[in-house]
Each structure stands twice: as structure tokens, then as C-alpha cells.
C-alpha positions as CSV (number, residue, x, y, z in Angstrom):
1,X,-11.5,2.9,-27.0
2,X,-9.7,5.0,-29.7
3,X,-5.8,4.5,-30.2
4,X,-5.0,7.8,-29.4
5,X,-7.1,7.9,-26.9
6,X,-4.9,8.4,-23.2
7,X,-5.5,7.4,-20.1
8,X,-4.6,7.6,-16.7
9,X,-3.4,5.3,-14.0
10,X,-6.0,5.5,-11.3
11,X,-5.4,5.0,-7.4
12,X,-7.9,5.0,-5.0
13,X,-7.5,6.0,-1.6
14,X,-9.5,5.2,1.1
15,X,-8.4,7.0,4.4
16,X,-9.5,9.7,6.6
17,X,-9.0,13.0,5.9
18,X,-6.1,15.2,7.9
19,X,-6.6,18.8,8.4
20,X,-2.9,19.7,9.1
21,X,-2.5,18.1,5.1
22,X,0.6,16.0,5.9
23,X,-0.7,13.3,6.2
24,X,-4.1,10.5,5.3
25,X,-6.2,11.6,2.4
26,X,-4.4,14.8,1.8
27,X,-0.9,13.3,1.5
28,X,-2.2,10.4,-0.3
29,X,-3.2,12.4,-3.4
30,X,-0.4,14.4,-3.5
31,X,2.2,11.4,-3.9
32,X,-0.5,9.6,-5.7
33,X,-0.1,12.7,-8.7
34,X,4.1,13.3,-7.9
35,X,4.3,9.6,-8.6
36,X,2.3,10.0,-12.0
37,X,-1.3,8.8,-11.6
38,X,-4.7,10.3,-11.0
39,X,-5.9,10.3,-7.5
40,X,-9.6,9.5,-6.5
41,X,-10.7,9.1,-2.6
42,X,-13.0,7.8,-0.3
43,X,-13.0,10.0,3.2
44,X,-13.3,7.3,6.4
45,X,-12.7,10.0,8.6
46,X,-12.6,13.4,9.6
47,X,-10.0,14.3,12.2
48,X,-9.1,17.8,13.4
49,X,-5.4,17.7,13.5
50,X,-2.1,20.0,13.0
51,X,1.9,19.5,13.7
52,X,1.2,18.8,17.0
53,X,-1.6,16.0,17.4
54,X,-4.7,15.2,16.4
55,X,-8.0,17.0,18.7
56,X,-11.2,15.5,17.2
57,X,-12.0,12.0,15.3
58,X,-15.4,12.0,13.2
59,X,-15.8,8.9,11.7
60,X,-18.1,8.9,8.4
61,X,-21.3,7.0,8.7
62,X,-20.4,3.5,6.8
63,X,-23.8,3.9,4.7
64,X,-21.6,7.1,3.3
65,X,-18.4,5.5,2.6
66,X,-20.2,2.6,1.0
67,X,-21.6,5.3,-1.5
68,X,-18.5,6.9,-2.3
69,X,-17.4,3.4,-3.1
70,X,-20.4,2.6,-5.5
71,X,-20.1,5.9,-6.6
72,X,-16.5,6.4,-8.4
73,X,-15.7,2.5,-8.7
74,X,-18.2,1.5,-11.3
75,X,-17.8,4.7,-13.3
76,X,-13.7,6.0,-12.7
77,X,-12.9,2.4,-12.0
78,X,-9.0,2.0,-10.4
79,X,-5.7,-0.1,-11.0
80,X,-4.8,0.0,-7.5
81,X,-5.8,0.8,-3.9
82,X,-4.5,2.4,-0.8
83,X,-6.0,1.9,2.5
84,X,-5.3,4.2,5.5
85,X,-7.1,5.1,8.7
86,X,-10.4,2.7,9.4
87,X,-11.9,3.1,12.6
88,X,-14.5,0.8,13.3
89,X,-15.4,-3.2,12.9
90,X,-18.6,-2.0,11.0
91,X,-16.1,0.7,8.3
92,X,-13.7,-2.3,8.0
93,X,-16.5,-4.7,7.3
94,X,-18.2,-2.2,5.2
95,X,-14.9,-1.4,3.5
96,X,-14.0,-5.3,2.5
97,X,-17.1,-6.2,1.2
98,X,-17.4,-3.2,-1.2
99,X,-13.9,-4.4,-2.4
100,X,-14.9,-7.8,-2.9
101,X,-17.8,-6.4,-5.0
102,X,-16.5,-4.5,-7.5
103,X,-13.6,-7.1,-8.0
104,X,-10.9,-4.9,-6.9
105,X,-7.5,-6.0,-7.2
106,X,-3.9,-4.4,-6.0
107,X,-4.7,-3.8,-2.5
108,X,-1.8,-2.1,-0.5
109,X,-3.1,-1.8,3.4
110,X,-1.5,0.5,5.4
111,X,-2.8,-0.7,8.9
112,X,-2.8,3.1,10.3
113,X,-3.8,2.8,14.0
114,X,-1.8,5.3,16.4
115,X,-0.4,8.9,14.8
116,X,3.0,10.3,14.8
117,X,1.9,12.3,17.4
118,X,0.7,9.2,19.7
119,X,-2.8,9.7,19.3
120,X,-5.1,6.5,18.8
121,X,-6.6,6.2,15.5
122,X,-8.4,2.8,15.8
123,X,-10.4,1.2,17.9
124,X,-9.7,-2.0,20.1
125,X,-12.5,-4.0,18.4
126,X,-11.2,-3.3,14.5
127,X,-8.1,-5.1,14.9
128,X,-9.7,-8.6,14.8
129,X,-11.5,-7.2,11.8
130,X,-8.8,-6.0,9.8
131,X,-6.8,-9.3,10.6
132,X,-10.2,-11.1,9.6
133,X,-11.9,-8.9,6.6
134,X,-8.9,-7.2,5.2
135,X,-5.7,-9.0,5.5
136,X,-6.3,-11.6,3.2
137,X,-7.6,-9.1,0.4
138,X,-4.6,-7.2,0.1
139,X,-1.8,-7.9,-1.7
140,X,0.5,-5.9,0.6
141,X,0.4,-4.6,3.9
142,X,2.9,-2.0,5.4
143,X,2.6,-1.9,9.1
144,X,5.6,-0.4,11.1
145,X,7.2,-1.9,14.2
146,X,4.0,-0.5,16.5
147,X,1.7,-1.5,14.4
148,X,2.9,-5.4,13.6
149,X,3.6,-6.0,17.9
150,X,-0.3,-4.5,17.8
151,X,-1.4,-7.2,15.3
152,X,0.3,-10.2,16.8
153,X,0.0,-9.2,20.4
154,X,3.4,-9.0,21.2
155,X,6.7,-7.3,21.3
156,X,9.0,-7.2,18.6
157,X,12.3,-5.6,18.5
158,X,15.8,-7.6,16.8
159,X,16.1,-8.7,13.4
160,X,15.2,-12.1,14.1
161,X,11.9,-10.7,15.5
162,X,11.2,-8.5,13.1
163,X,11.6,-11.9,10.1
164,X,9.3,-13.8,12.4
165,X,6.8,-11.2,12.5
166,X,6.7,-10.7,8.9
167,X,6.5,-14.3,8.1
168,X,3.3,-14.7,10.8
169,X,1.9,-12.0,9.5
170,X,1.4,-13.3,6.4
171,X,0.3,-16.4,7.4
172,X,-3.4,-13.9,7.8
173,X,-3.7,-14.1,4.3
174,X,-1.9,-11.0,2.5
175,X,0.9,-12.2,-0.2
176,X,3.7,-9.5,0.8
177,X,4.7,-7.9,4.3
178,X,6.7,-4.9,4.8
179,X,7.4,-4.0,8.6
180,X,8.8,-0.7,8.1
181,X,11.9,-0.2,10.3
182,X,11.4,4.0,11.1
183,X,11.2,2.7,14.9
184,X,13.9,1.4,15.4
185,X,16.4,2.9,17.4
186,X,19.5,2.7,15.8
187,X,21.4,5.2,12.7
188,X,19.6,3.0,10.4
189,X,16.0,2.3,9.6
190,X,16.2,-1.0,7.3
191,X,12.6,-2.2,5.9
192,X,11.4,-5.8,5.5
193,X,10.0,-7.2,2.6
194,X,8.7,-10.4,2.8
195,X,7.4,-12.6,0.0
196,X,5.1,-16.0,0.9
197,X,5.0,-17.3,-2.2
198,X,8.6,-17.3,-2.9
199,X,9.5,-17.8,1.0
200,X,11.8,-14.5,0.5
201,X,13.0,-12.3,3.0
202,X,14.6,-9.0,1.2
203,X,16.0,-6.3,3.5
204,X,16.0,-2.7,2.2
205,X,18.6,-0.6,3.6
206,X,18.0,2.8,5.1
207,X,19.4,5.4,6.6
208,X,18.0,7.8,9.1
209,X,17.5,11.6,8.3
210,X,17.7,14.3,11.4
211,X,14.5,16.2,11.0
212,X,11.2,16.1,13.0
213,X,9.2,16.6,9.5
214,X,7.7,13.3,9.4
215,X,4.4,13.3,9.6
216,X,2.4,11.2,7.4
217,X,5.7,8.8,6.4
218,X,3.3,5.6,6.1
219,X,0.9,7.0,4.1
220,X,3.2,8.8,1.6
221,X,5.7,5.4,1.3
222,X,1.9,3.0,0.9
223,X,0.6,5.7,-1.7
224,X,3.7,5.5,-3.7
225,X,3.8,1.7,-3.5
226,X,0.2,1.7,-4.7
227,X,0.9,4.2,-7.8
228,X,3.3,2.0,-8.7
229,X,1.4,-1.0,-8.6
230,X,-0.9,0.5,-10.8
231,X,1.9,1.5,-13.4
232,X,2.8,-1.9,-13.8
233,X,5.5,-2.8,-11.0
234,X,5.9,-5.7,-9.2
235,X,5.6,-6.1,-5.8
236,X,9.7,-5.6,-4.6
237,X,10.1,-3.3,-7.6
238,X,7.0,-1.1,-6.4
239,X,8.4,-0.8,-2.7
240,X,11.9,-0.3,-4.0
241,X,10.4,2.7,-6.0
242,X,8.8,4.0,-3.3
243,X,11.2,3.8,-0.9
244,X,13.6,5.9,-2.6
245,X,10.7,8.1,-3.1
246,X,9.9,8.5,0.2
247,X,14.0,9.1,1.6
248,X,14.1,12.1,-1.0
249,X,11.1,13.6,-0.1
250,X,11.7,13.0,3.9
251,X,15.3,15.0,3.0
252,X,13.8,17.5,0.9
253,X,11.4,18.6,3.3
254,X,14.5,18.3,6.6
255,X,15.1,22.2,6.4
256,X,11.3,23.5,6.2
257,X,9.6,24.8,9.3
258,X,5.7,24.3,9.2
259,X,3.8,24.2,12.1
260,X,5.4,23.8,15.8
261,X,5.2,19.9,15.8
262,X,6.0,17.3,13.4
263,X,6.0,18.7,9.9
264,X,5.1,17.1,6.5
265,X,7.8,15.5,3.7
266,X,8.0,17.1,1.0
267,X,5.8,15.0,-1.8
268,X,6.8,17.4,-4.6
269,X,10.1,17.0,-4.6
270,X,11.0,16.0,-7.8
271,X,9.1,19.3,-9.4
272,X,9.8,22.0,-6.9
């Protein structure tokens, strides 16, 4: 490679695509480029979706997902990963082994499995696969409150909870948890970090913004950890990052009206 030759911080998504474009593959590339790297996808999914809820699911046949994979991997190459929506057992499966492959590193699993509007995105039967096939892979995993009761098969709701949940979660394999605190039902919505190999517990402060513009809030906040994985953060430094990034682009997006449900943030914040 020439010296003067530039080049891009790559970030690979692999999520299904959202019709309404706030959130999964759609949203994904757009905080993937605000946050200052080059986007490149591979579609789980097709939903039919809007503001108000998602209609249709149609999953892409795993034989076509495993192609995208060996298709921009070996040539684009990436220097981190998102994943979003999968499934099916047979698309997580499919999914980790095409990871383990190509040697992919700087995994950042956003465990997507019901949508802001309620609507189920994963199947019963890919939970034990994700725990099994794609926890230990990834280097962090973002589930919110919902999400981490699904994954340990129980309720979790105080503080104390919420510090056991992120430990045990770990324990499947993944070096970082961050239960994301959006659910809870209080004037703030703090985050948990946790860090196995240090034993760390870091809580991020947050406040809550009025606005019912927050669709696709996991996807944007994983994306933006992701890009900045790729540029070089660490792991609390990365979720920091993206955590400021995703407050400022929920707040800058509050006062837009689009669509009659729940809107999108506002991933271009910073340019217009």
C-alpha cells in the first residue's frame, strides 16, 4: 500500500432491512457514515414496516446471507461488526460460522428480538442459538431490559438486578455487557457497562428526553459503538462515544413529525 494512499474504517452490518428507514439496516448505515466510517451490509431480513409497527417478516434464505458474507468480507474486508435482527437458529448458525471463517474480530451484538412497536422479531428457537453460536463471539452485546429478562428467563427490574444480569450474562461468553436502561420507568435511563475481565461495573448516566421519535434507538447506539471500535476505541470509551451520540441525535430529532407512530432520531445531527 502507498503512503498516501487513504483508507476507510469499515463496518459491517448484518441486520434486516426496515422499510420505514429508522431503524435495522437503514439506520445502521446512516450512523455508521455520521460517525465517520464506510458502511457495508448484509440484509437478514426484509420486513414491511412504518411509524406504526411492523406488517410482514421475510427472512432471506441463509444460502443468500452466507453469500453476501463471502462476498464483501474477503474483498472490502471490515474492522468491526454490527449485528441486528436474526431470525432463525439456521441464520444465527449460518451467521456465526461465516464469522469464525473469515477471522472476524470486533463483534458488537445487538440481540434485536421484539420492535419498538411490540412486534416479535425472533423466533422462540434462536434464543438458545444466539446464547450458544453468538454470544461468545462478540466482544459486546447491547441488549435492553426486555431483551436481557428474555435471555436469562427471568424478570429483571432494580439496580441490583440489572448488575446481576449483566454479570450472568457474560458468564455466556461475550467480554462486555451493556443492559441499556431506556425501560426503565423512572426520569432517568442509566446504562450498564459491565467488564469480565476487569470485574467492572460502570454506570452511565442518562436522562430521559420527551418525544415518541425513538425508533430504532438500539441499532443507532450498537452502530455507533461499532464505528467506534473500528476507529480505534476501547470498549468503555466506544460506548461512552456512542452514547452521547445517540442522546443528541434522540434530542435533535424530539421536534420532527414523521410518520403517525414512533419516529426516527435524528442520525445526522452533527451536519444538518
Amino acid at each position: 500500500m502507498m503512503q498516501d494512499e487513504k483508507r476507510y474504517r469499515r463496518v459491517l452490518t448484518i441486520a434486516g432491512s426496515d422499510s420505514g428507514g429508522g431503524a435495522g439496516i437503514q439506520a445502521d448505515l446512516k450512523t455508521i457514515a455520521a460517525n465517520g466510517c464506510y458502511g457495508l451490509s448484509v440484509i437478514t431480513a426484509l420486513t414491511a414496516q412504518n411509524t406504526l409497527g411492523v406488517f410482514a417478516i421475510h427472512p432471506v434464505p441463509v444460502d443468500f446471507v452466507r453469500a453476501q458474507l463471502d462476498a464483501v468480507l474477503p474483498d472490502i474486508g471490515c474492522d468491526a461488526v454490527k449485528i441486528g435482527m436474526l431470525f432463525s437458529p439456521e441464520l444465527i448458525r449460518t451467521v456465526a460460522e461465516g464469522l469464525r471463517r473469515h477471522g472476524v474480530q470486533r463483534i458488537v451484538l445487538d440481540p434485536v428480538m421484539v420492535a419498538q412497536s411490540g412486534d416479535k422479531l425472533m423466533q422462540n428457537e434462536a434464543i438458545e442459538a444466539l446464547k450458544q453460536e453468538l454470544i461468545p463471539l462478540a466482544e459486546i452485546i447491547t441488549p435492553n431490559l426486555p431483551e436481557a429478562a428474555v435471555l436469562l428467563g427471568r424478570e429483571i427490574g432494580t439496580t441490583a438486578e440489572i448488575h446481576e444480569a449483566a454479570i450472568e450474562l457474560a458468564g455466556f461468553g461475550c467480554g462486555n455487557v451493556l443492559i441499556k436502561g431506556g425501560h426503565q420507568e423512572a426520569d432517568h435511563c442509566d446504562d450498564c457497562l459491565y467488564q469480565a475481565s476487569e470485574k467492572r461495573m460502570i454506570i452511565l448516566a442518562g436522562r430521559r428526553i420527551a418525544t415518541r421519535n425513538n425508533h430504532g434507538t438500539g441499532c443507532t447506539l450498537s452502530s455507533a459503538i461499532a464505528s467506534q471500535m473500528a476507529k480505534g476505541a476501547g470498549i468503555e470509551a466506544a460506548v461512552r462515544q456512542a452514547k452521547d451520540y445517540i442522546t443528541a441525535a434522540i434530542d435533535a430529532g424530539a421536534g420532527y413529525t414523521i410518520g403517525k407512530g414512533h419516529g426516527p432520531v435524528h442520525h445526522f445531527h452533527p451536519f444538518w
